[in-house]
N, C-alpha and C positions, 0 to 999 in steps of 0.2 A: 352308580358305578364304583367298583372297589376294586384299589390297586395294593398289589402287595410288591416290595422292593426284596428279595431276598439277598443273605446271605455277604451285608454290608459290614465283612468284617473292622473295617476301619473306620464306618462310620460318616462315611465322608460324600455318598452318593449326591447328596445336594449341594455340596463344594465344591462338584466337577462338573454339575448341568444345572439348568432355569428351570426347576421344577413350577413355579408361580403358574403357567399356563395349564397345566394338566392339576393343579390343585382347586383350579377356579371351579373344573370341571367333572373330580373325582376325589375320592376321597385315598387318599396315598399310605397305608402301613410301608415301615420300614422295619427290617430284621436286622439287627445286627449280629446274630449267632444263629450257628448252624440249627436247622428245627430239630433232627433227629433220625430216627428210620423212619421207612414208609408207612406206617400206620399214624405217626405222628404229624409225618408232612400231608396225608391227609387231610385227618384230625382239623390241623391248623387255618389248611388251605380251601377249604371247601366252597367259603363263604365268596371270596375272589375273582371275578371276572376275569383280568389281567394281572400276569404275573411277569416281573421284568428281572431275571434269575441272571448271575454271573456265573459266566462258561465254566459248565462242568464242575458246579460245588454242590448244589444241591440236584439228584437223578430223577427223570420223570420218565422212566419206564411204560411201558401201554399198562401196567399193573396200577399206577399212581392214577394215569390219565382218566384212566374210564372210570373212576372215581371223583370226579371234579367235574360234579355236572352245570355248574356254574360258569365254568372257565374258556374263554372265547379265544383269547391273545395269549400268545408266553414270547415276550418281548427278551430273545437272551443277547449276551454281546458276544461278538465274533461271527462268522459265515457258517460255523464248523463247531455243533456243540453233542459231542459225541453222550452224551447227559440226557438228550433230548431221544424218546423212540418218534421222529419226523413222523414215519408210517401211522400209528397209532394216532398221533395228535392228526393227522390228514383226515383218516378214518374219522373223525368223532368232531369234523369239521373246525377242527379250533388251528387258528393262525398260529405260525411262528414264524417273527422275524428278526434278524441277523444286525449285526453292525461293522463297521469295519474295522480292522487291526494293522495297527502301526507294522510289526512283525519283526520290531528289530531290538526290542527288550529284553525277550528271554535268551538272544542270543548274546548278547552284552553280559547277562549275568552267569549264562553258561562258562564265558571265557573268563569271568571273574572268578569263579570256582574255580576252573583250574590255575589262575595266578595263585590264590588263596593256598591248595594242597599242594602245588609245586612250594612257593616260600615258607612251607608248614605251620598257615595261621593259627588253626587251631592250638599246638601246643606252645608257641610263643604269644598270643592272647591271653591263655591263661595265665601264662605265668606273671606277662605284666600285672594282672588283675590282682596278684597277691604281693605284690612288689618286687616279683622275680626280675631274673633278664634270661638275655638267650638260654636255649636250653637243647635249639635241636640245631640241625642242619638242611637249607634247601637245595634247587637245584635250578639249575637255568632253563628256559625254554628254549631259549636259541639253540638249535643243533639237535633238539629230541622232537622225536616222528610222532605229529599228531594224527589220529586214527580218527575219522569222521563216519558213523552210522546216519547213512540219510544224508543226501546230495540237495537240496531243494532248498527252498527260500533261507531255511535258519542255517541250514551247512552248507551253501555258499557262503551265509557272512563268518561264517565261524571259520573258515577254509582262509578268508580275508584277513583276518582276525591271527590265523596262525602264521600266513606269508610273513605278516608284517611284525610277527616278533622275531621272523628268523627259523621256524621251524619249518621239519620237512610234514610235508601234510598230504595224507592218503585217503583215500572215501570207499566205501563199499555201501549197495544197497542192493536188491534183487533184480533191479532193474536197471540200476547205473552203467551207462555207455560210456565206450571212449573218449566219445566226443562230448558231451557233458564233462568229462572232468577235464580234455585240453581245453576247452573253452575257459575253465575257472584256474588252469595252470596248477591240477595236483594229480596224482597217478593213482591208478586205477584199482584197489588193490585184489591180486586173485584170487581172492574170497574172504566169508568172513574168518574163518578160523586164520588166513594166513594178516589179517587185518589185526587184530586179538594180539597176533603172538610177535609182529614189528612195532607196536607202538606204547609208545611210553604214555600217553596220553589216551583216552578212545572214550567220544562224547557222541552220546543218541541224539540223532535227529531226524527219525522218522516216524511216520503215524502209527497209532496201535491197528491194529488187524489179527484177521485170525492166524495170517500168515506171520504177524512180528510180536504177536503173544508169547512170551519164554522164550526169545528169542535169545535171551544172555540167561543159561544155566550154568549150574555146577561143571558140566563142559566146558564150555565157554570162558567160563572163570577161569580154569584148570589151563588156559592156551594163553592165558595173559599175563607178563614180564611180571615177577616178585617184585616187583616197584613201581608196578604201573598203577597209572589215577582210572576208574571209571566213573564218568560225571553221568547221569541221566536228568535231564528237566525237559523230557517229552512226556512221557506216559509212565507212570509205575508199572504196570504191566509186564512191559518189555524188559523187564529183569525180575527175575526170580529173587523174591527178597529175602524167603530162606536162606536162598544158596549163597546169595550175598553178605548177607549173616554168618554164615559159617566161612567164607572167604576169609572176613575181616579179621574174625573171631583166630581165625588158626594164620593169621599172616601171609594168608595165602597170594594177596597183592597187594600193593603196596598203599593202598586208602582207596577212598571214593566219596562224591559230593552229591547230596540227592536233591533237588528241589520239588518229587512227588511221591505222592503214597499210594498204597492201596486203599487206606482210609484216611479219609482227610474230612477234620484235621485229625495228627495224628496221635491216638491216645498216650498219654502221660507216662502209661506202664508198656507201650511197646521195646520189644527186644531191642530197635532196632538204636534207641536210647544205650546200651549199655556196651556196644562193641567200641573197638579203639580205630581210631584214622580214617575216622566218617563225618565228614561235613555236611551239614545237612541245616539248609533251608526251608522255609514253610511257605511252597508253593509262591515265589514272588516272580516268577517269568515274566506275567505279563502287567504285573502291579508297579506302574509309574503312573506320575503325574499326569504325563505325555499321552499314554493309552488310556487310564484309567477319563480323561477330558474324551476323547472319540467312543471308547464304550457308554458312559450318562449319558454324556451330548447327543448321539445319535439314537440311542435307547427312549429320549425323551421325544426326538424325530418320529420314531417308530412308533409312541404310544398316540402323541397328539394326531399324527395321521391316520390310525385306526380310528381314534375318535371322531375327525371329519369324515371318515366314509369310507379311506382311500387307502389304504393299508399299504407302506411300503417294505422292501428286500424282503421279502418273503420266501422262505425255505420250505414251507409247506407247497409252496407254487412250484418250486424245483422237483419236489419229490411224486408230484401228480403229473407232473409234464414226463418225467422220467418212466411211470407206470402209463 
């Protein structure tokens, strides 16, 4: 039996679970850099029975799948690994099972973006770095209208999050009721454009679809405050990175803070390196101590109990029960 750990950027996957049990019993590769494209994660991956993959870094398409005739389990972390084609791995009988998420980390580092471009870390870090001092000027949160895309687990805490510095805080989603938002005590806003154009702040937190694909364009830019922050650490997708590029590029608003790409990680010579009043993280949402201990920990749950016979949280079982 041959286990592959992918896409262990830090190195750390045996730091954070008891690997000892499933080594007695399999032989365990670990990755600490990304494979590459699909010919490569092929390529690599053929030999592998079980693959234990972190959410949504490296994609297993039915293209990758039906190519990996070896491959039984794909052990990923989280419930919800948009990375995975479920249907294809069902099809070609091979497991995938889920872990669970803390859910309160990316929303934590979401609001710490926006402290960061509100006190304007970016250009007063640099300047300490070279021995400068002040250079710019921020702004308070207290009393500026936080704009929340996606009412649900991450934008109620983020909703929480803005009560309690003082700010006025709005939601829109395609589905957001009244009552959902009197229940978290913020208002409703009449859409999205009119969301965009009152808030000085405005952070994604809803799922990608094909419905919230480009859901923030060159439009959408075009309706939001010459000073306003947009923060996205849900899905790259959901903004147009172009058009964001060209925002920042012509001053169009007033910065933004990314924690995701379209390619990840993100190459060296991308554009999105050269604009001004973009802060930008390398995907750390859900990268803590805290989660990173329940994704191993339970990842090693899901392998050693494949290995007894007894396969637990299983997503492929959801997706057969559903068809």
């Amino acid at each position: 039996m041959r286990i592959a750990v992918l896409d262990d950027y830090q190195g750390v996957a045996r730091e954070f679970a008891d690997w000892s049990g499933v080594d007695r019993r399999a032989e365990v590769s670990i990755y600490n850099a990304p494979l590459g494209g699909p010919e490569d994660v092929v390529a690599e991956l053929q030999p592998y029975d079980v693959l234990c993959v972190m959410r949504e870094r490296t994609p297993f398409p039915a293209s990758v799948i039906a190519r990996l005739p070896n491959l039984k389990l794909i052990a990923t972390t989280g419930m919800n690994n948009a990375a995975i084609d479920l249907r294809a791995a069902e099809a070609a009988g091979i497991l995938v099972s889920g872990t669970h998420s803390p859910g309160h980390a990316t929303a934590e580092l979401a609001f710490g973006l926006i402290i960061g471009m509100a006190r304007k870390m970016i250009p007063e870090v640099r300047s300490m770095t070279i021995g400068g001092w002040q250079v710019d000027v921020g702004r308070d949160l207290r009393g500026a209208t936080l704009g929340i895309i996606g009412l649900g687990r991450l934008g109620a805490q983020m909703a929480a999050f803005g009560k309690a510095f003082g700010m006025n805080v709005i939601a829109w989603s395609a589905n957001l009721t009244e009552q959902r938002c009197h229940d978290l005590g913020v208002r409703l806003a009449d859409s999205l454009d009119a969301l965009l154009h009152e808030s000085d702040f405005v952070t994604i937190h809803t799922r990608l679809s094909d419905r919230t694909r480009g859901l923030i364009g060159a439009r959408e830019l075009g309706l939001m405050k010459r000073d306003a922050i947009l923060v996205n650490s849900s899905r790259a997708a959901i903004v147009d990175t172009m058009a964001l590029i060209g925002a920042l590029a012509d001053g169009q608003i007033g910065g933004a803070a990314i924690d995701v790409y379209d390619e990840e990680p993100l190459p060296a010579g991308h554009l999105l390196h050269t604009v001004p009043n973009l802060l930008m993280t390398p995907h750390l949402g859900y990268v803590t101590r805290e989660t990173y201990s329940v994704f191993y920990g339970e990842t090693v749950e899901n392998v050693e109990a494949y290995l007894d016979g007894n396969p637990i949280r299983l997503l492929t079982q959801q997706v057969a029960e559903a068809t």
